[in-house]
PAFI-311627 format. One record per residue (C-alpha): residue in one letter; residue number from 1; chain; x, y, z. Coordinates in steps of 0.05 Angstrom, whole numbers, plus 5000, padded with zeros to 4 digits. Example, Ala and Ser with C-alpha at 12.3 -4.5 7.8 and 13.67 -1.06 7.14 Angstrom:
type_seq_mol_xx_yy_zz
A_1_A_5246_4910_5156
S_2_A_5273_4979_5143
//
This chain:
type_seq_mol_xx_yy_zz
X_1_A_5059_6003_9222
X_2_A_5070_6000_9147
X_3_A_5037_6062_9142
X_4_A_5082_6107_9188
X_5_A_5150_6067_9152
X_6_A_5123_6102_9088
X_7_A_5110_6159_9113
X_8_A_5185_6156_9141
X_9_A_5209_6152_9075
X_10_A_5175_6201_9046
X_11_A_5197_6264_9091
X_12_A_5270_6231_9079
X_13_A_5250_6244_9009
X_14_A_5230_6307_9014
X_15_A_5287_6350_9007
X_16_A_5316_6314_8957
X_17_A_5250_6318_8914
X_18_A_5250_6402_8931
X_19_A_5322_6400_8899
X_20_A_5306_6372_8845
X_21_A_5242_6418_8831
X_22_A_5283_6475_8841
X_23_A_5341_6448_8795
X_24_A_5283_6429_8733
X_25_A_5249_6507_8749
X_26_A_5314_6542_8739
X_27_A_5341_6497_8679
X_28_A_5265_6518_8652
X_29_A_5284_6595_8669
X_30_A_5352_6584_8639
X_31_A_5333_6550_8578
X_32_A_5269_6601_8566
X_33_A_5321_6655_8572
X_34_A_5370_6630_8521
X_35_A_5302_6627_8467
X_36_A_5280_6695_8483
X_37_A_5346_6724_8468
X_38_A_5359_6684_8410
X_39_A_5288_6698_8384
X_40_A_5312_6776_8397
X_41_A_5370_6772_8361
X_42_A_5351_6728_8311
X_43_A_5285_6780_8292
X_44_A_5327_6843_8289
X_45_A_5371_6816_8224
X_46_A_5349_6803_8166
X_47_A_5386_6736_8113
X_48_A_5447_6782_8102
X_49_A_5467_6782_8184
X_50_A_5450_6860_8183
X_51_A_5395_6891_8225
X_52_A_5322_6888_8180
X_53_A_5317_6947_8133
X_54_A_5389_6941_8113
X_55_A_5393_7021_8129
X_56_A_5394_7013_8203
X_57_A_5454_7061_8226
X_58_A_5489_7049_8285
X_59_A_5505_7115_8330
X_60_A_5570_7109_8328
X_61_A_5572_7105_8245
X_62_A_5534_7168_8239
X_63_A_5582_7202_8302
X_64_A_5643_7177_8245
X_65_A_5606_7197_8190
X_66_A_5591_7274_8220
X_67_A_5524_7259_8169
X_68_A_5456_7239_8175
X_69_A_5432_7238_8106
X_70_A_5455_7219_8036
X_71_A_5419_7269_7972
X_72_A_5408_7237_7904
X_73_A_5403_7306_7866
X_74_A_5366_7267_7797
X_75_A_5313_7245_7833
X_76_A_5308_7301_7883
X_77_A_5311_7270_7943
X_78_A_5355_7271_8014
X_79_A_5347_7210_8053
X_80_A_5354_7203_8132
X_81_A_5374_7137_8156
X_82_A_5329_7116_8224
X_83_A_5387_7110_8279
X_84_A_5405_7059_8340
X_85_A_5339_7089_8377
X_86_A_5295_7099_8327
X_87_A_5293_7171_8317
X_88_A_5318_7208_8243
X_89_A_5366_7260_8251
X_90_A_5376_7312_8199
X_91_A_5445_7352_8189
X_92_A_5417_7418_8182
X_93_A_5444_7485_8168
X_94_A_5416_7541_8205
X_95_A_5438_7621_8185
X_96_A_5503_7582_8160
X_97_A_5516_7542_8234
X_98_A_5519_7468_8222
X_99_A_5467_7433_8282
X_100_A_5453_7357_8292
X_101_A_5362_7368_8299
X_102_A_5320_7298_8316
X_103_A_5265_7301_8256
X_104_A_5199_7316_8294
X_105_A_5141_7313_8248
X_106_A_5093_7319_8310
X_107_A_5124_7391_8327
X_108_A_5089_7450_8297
X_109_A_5153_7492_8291
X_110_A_5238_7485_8294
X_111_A_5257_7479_8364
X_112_A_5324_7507_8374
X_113_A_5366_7504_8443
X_114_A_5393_7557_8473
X_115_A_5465_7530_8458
X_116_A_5443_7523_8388
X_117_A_5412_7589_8370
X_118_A_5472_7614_8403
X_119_A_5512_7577_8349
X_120_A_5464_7608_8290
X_121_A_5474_7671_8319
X_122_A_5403_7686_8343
X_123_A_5404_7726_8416
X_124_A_5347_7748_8461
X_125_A_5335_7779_8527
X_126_A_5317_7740_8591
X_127_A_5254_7781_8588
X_128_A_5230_7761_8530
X_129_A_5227_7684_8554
X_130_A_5153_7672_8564
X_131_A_5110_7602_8560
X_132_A_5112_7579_8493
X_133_A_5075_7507_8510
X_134_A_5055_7456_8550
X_135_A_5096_7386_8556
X_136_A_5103_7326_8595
X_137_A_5153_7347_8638
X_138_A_5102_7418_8653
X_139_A_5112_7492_8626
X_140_A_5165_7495_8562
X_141_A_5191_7574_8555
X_142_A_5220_7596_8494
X_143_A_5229_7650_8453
X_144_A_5194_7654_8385
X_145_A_5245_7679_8323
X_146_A_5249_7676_8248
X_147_A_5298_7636_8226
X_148_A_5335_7668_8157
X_149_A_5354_7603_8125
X_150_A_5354_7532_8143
X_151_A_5380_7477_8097
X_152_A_5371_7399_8100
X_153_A_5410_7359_8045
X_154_A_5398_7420_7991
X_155_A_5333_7434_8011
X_156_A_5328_7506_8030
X_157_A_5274_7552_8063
X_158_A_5285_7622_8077
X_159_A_5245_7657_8136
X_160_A_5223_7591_8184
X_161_A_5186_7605_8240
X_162_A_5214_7579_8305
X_163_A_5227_7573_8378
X_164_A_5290_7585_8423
X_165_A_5277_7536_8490
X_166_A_5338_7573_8523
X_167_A_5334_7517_8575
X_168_A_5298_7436_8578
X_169_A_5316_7420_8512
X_170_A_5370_7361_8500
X_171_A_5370_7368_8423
X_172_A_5332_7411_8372
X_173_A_5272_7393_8333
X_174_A_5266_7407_8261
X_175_A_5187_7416_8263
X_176_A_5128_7428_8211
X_177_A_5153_7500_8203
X_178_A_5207_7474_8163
X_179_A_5177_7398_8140
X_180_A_5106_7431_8114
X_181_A_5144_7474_8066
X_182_A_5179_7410_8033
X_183_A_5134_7381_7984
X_184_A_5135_7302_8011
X_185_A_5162_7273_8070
X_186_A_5157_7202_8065
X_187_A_5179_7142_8118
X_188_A_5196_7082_8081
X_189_A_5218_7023_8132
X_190_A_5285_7047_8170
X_191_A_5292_7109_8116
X_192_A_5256_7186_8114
X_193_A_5260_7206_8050
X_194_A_5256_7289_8026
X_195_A_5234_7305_7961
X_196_A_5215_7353_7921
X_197_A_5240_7428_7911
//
């Protein structure tokens, strides 16, 4: 009979002992939370409280700004500061149009949209769209052009290969047709720096 009064007592029990496992698992979850994000946030700044690299730029500092690079003429250089996602943007001039390009050093060529090339005053014919390459998304078609000038922070090349993507193409690329003609291209931390002449 002792037996089967413990026994009792131990299904009263129960609940009580599943509410309390629940309560210690979800202060656990709760408490393993609050380290991960600290350990987040605490990472991504360095002693001064600003993000590591100390040239991280938020968007919205380089939407103010209207700039995505600073040139120090003495030592021939333009540096891009890396931005909130982690891509370099260049300020670029293009046949005198001003255009906001994402720095692609894995593209072979400029990539200019449609809106874009519109902007540097470069036209073509519907017909002339063919497939230029092959991405993730499937067939890219584009038109390939000559660009007469493009600028970055001083740096100036005349006759640039590139392609129009008239459609598919959220931003243009400033690609090897432009970055192979400048004599270093160099990533240093959260900075790209251009130099030479």
């Amino acid at each position: 009979m002792r037996t089967l009064h413990k026994t009792r007592d131990l299904e009263r029990l129960k609940p009580f002992a599943l509410d309390v496992a629940a309560m210690i698992g979800r202060s656990l979850a709760l408490t393993a939370g609050i380290c991960l994000f600290a350990a987040l946030v605490a990472g991504s700044f360095d002693g001064n409280g600003s993000p590591n690299g100390g040239d991280w730029v938020p968007r919205s500092a380089v939407a103010q700004s209207g700039t995505a690079g600073t040139s120090d003429w003495n030592a021939g250089t333009h540096t891009l500061s890396r931005e909130y996602d982690g891509h370099f943007y260049a300020s670029t001039t293009v046949n005198g149009a001003s255009l906001r390009m994402l720095v692609d050093t894995g593209a072979s060529v400029i990539a200019l949209t449609g809106s874009d090339a519109r902007a540097a005053g470069i036209y073509w014919d519907q017909s002339e769209v063919s497939p230029v390459a092959r991405g993730a998304s499937g067939t890219v078609y584009g038109v390939e052009r000559q660009l007469e000038v493009v600028d970055v922070g001083g740096f100036t090349r005349r006759n640039v290969r590139a392609m129009i993507v008239p459609q598919g193409l959220d931003i243009s690329l400033l690609g090897q047709s432009y970055l192979g003609q400048i004599s270093s291209v160099q990533i240093e931390g959260n900075r790209m720096v251009l130099s030479g002449s």
